[in-house]
N, C-alpha and C positions, 0 to 999 in steps of 0.2 A: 504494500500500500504506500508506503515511504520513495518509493523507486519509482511509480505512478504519477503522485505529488511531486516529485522534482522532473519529469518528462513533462508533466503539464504546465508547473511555472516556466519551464525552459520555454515552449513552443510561445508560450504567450508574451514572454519577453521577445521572441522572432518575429512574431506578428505584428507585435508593438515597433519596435525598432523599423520594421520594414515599413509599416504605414508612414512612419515619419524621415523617411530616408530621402534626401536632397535631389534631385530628376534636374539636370541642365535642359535645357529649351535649345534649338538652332534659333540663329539670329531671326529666320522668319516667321517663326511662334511665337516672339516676344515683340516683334514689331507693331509699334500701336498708329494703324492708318486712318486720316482725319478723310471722312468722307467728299467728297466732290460732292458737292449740294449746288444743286440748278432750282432753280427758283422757277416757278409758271411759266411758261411760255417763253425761257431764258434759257440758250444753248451752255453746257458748260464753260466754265471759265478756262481757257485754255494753259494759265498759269497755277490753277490747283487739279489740273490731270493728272491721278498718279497711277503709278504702271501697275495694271489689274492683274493680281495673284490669279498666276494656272487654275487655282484649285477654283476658280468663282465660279456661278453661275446669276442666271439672269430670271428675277420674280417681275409680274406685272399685279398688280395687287391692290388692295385697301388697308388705309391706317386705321387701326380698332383699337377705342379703349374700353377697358375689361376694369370695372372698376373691385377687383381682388386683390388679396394679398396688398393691398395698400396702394391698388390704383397701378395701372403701366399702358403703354401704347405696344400695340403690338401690329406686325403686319399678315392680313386673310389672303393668300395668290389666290387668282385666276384658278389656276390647277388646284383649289380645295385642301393646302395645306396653308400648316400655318407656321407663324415664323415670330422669333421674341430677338426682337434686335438688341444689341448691348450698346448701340450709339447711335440711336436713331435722332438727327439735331432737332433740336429746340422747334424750330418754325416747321419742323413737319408733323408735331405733333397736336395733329388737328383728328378728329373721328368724323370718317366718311372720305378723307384726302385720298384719293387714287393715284397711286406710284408709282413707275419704272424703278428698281432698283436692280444694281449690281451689290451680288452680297458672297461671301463665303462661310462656310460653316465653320464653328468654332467649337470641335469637341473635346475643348481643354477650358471649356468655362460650364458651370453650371448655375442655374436660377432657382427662384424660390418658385417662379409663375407656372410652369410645368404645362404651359401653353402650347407650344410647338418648339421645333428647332432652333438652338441659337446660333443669331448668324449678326458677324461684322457687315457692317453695308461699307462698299466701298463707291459707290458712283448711288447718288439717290437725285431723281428728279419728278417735280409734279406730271402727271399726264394732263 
């Protein structure tokens, strides 16, 4: 029973240590991209174009606020998913706002909203 009791404290000290064990990032995990925000009927600004990560893809969609969990804006695509942006700026956050956005998934963040996929937007304009 003695022998038991110390293989179990052992394992849970492995377990313990390992949850808290230090993970480097590459430079392009940790790179925090300010999105290209076009304003209505405003082509972007050709001096905040920045070079869209491989990994993007492209939502057409509605701004939704969901007033849970303390209230957030979230974006409904076209294609019937849904998506909880971690930087979506200030002036898009209007409910009913219909949006082109360019975004990437971000599955090294988590939320509290448990809404849909989190995604950085990286190019966001009004339709």
């Amino acid at each position: 029973m003695k022998h038991l009791m110390h293989s179990l404290l052992i394992l849970i000290c492995v377990v313990a240590l390992a949850g808290c064990s230090y993970i480097t990032s590459s430079p392009i995990d940790t790179q925090k991209t300010e999105p290209n925000v076009s304003e209505p009927n405003e082509p972007p600004s050709p001096d905040r174009l920045s070079t869209v990560p491989a990994d993007s893809f492209k939502i057409v969609g509605t701004v939704v606020y969901k007033g849970i969990e303390g209230g957030f804006y979230a974006i409904d695509g076209d294609n019937g998913r849904k998506y909880d942006p971690i930087n979506l700026p200030e002036s898009f956050r209007k409910d009913g706002l219909r949006v082109k956005v360019t975004a990437r998934r971000r599955r090294d963040a988590m939320s509290l909203h448990m809404y849909g996929a989190i995604i950085e937007i990286v190019n966001i304009a009004a339709q």
